[in-house]
N, C-alpha and C positions, 0 to 999 in steps of 0.2 A: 390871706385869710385873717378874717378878725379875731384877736384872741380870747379866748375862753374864759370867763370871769367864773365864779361862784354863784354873783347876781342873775346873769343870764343863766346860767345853769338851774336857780331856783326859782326863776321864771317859767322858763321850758315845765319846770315840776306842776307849777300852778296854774297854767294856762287851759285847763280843762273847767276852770271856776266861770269866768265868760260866757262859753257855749250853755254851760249846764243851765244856768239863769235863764239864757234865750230858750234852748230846747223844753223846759218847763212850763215856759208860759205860752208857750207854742202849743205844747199839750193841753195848759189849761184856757186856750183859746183867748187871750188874754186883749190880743189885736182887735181880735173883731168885734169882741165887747166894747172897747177904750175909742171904738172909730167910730160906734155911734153916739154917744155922748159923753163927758166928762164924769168921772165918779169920785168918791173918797173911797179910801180900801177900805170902808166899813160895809160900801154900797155893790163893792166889788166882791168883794166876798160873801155876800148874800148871794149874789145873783151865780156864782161857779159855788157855791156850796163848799166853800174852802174856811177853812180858818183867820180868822183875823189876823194874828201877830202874822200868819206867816206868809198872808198874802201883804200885809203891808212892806216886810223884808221885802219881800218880793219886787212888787213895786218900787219901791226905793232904788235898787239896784239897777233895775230896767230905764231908771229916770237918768241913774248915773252912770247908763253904759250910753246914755242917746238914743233909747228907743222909746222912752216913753218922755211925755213934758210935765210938768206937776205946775199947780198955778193955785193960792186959796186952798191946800189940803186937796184937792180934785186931780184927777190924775186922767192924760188923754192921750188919743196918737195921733201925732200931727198927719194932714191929708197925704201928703207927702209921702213918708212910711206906710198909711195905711193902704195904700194903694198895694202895697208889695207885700204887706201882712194881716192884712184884714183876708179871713176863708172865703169874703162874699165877693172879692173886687176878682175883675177879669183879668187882672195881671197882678194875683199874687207868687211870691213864690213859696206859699205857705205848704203845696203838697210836697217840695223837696226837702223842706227842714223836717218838717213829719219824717218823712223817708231817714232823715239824721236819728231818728230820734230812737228808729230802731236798732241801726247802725248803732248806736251807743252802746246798746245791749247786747249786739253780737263781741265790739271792742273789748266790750271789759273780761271777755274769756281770752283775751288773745295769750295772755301766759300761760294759759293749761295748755292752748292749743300749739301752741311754740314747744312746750315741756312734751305734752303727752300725744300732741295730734289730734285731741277732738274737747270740745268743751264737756267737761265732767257734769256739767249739767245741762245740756244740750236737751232740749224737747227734741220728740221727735216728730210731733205736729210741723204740719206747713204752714206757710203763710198767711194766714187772715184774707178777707175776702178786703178788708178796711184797709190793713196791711199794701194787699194786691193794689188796690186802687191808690193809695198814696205812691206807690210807687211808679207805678207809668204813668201819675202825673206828675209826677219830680221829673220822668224823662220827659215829658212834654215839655217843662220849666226850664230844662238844660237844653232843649234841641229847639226849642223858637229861635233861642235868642243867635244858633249857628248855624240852620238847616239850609238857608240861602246859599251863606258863601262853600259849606262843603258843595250843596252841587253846580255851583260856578266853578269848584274846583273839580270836580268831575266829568265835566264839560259832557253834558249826557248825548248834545246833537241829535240825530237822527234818532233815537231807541226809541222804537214803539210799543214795546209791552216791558212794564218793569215788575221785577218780584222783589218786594219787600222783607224780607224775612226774619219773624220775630219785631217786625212794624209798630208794637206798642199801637199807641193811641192815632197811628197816621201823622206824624209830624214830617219826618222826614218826605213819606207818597206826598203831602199836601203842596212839600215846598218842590217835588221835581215836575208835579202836574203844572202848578202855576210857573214853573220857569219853561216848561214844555206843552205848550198848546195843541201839539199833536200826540203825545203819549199817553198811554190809557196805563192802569196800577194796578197790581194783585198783592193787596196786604193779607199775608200768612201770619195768625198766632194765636192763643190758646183761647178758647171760646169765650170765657167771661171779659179778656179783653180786647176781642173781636166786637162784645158788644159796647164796649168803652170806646171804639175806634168810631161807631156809627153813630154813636152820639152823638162823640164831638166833631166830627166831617160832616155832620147832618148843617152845618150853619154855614160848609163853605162855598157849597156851590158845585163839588166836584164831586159827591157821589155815585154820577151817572158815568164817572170814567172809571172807577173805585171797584174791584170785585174782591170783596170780601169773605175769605176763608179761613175756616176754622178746624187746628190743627194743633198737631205737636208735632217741631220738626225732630227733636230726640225719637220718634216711633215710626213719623207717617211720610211717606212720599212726599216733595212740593208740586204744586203745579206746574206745566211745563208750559212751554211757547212762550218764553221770552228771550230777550236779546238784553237784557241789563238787569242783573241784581243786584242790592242792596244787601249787606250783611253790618247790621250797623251796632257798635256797643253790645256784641254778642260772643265774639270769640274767647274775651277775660274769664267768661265765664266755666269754659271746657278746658278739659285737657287736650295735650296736641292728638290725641287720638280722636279724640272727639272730635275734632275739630276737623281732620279729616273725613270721616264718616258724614258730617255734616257737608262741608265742600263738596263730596262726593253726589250728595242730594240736589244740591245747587246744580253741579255738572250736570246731572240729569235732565235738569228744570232747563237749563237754557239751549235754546235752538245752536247749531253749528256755529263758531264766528260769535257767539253770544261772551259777554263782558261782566265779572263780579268784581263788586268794589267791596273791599276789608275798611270800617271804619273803627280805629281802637287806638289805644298807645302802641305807639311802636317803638323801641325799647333802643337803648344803646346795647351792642355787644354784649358789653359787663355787667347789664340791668340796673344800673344806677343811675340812669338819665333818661328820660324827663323824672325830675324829682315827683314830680307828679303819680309818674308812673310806678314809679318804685313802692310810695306811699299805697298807690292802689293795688298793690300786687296781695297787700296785706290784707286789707281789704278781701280780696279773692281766697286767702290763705282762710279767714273767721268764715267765710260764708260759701262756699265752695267744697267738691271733695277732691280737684286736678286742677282749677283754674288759676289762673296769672295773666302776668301781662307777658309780651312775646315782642322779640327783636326781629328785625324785617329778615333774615338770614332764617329763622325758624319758622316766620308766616309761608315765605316764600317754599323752604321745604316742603311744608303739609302741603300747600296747593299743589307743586310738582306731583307728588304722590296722590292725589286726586284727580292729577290729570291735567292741569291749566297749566299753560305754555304763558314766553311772553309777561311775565311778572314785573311789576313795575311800582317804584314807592313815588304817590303823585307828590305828597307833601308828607313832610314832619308836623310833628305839635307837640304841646305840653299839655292841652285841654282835651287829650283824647280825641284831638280830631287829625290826626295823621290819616293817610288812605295810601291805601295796595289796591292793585289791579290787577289781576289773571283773566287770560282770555280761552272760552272752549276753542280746539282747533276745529276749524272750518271756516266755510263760505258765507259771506252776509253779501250780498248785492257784488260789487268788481274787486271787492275787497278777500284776502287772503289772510286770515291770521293763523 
C-alpha cells in the first residue's frame, strides 16, 4: 500500500476543482461554440451572455486543463475534442457530462443524507423533461461504446423474441438485432422515452423488427412471448424487494425455458469491490429511496424467490458490466431447463 502523505490527502480535498471547470462550461456550451470558429473571451462572452472576467477565468483554465488551445488571445477546440464535445457532433459525449452535471447537485447533499437520510433540501419535483433526455442519452453514450461485446458475452443463439426492459433509447435491442439476424425486440419503457427510442432507431434500419411499448414496469404488466430478457443498468436502482416484484414480471413476460440476463455491478461479498461499485452504491444512496449495488449471492437470492432456477454469473466487471443469468423452468424446443 502506498503511504498516506498530507499532499495526497490535500489533493484528494481539491480534486473537485478540475471537474467543476469542465462541468461549467459543459453547461455554458462552451465546445460547440469554440468548434466552430476561434473567439477572444470578449467575443465569447457576448455570444453565451456571460460576463467577461469570468468567462475569460474561465477559458484560461479550460486552455490549462487541455481542452481548449488559445493562439493570438483566440481561444478554440481542436477537431479532435470537438468531436466528443461539441452538442452538434454525432459522437459527442456531451449528453453524459450533462447527465454529471446533475449528479453534482444531488452529491453535494450527500452529508445530510448520510446524517439525516434525505437532503434537507430536496425538491420534491421530478426530473425535467431536459433533465430526462440528457440522461438516456448519457446511457446511449456509455452503452455504444459496450453493447457488442456484452451480447457476445451473452451468447443470445437461437432467441427469437427479446424483452428489453426499461431499453432507454434502444442501444442495447439495436446491438442484439444486428448480432441476430433472426430475432425480432420488444423495447418496454416510459412513454416520453419510447418516443426518444423511435427517433433514434428510426436511422437504423431495424424498426420493422422493433415493437415499441410504452410502460411503467413499477405498475404495468410486460409483454409476454419471449424467450430472452434484458434487464440492463436497472436493478441499482430498487430495493431487493423491488427488485423481486420486478423479476417476478419478467417471469411472467417469458415463455417456459425462457432466459433473463441481470446486467449491473456485481459486488464482492463485503461490498467493497469493484471500487467502482462501491463509489456507485453512493451514488444510489443521493438518488434513490432502497437502491445499491448487489453481490451475486443477493442477485441470485431475489431471483430464486421469483422463481428462476439455474442462476449463473456469465462474467465479472468493474464497468458495471458483469451479467447473471436465471432461466423460467420449462421447455424451449429438446431442451429442459
Amino acid at each position: 500500500m502506498t503511504p498516506t502523505t498530507p499532499q495526497m490527502l490535500l489533493g484528494l480535498a481539491r480534486q473537485f476543482m478540475a471537474p467543476r471547470i469542465f462541468l461549467s462550461a459543459a453547461e455554458l456550451d462552451v465546445f460547440t461554440l469554440l468548434a466552430k470558429k476561434p473567439m477572444s473571451a470578449e467575443e465569447a462572452a457576448d455570444e453565451m451572455k456571460t460576463t467577461r472576467r469570468g468567462t475569460t477565468v474561465l477559458l484560461n483554465a479550460l486552455v490549462a486543463l487541455g481542452l481548449l488551445e488559445k493562439k493570438d488571445g483566440r481561444f478554440f477546440c481542436q477537431p479532435e475534442l470537438a468531436s466528443l464535445l461539441d452538442n452538434d457532433s454525432p459522437t459527442s459525449v456531451m449528453p453524459s457530462v450533462l447527465h454529471s452535471v446533475r449528479g453534482w447537485k444531488r452529491w453535494s447533499a450527500l452529508t445530510d443524507i448520510v446524517r439525516y437520510g434525505t437532503d434537507k433540501n430536496l425538491s420534491s419535483s421530478s426530473a425535467s423533461e431536459k433533465e430526462q433526455e440528457a440522461f438516456i442519452g448519457a446511457m446511449h453514450v456509455i452503452g455504444r461504446s459496450m453493447a457488442a461485446a456484452i451480447v457476445t458475452e451473452i451468447k443470445p443463439g437461437a432467441a427469437k423474441n427479446l424483452l428489453d426492459v426499461g431499453g432507454a433509447s434502444g442501444t442495447y435491442t439495436q446491438a442484439f438485432l444486428e448480432a441476430c439476424p433472426g430475432t425480432r425486440a420488444t423495447l418496454f419503457d416510459l412513454p416520453p422515452v419510447i418516443e426518444m427510442a423511435e427517433r433514434r432507431l428510426s436511422g437504423t434500419g431495424l424498426l420493422d423488427r422493433i415493437t415499441l411499448v410504452s410502460g411503467d414496469f413499477d405498475k404495468d404488466e410486460l409483454p409476454k412471448g419471449h424467450d430472452l430478457a434484458l434487464l440492463s443498468a436497472i436493478i441499482h436502482q430498487n430495493s431487493p424487494d423491488e427488485n423481486v416484484e420486478l423479476y417476478r414480471k419478467i417471469y411472467r413476460a417469458l415463455e417456459p425455458g425462457g432466459r433473463l440476463v441481470v446486467r449491473d455491478h456485481v459486488m464482492s461479498p463485503d461490498h467493497t469491490q469493484p471500487t467502482s461499485g462501491a463509489i456507485f452504491a453512493v451514488n444510489m444512496l443521493i438518488a434513490s429511496q432502497g437502491g445499491g449495488t448487489y453481490s451475486f449471492d443477493e442477485i441470485r437470492d431475489t431471483l430464486l424467490i421469483a422463481g428462476f432456477i439455474n442462476i449463473g454469473l456469465i462474467q465479472t466487471g468493474d464497468q458495471m458490466n458483469a451479467l447473471v443469468e436465471g432461466f423460467k423452468p420449462g421447455r424451449i424446443g429438446k431442451y429442459e431447463t
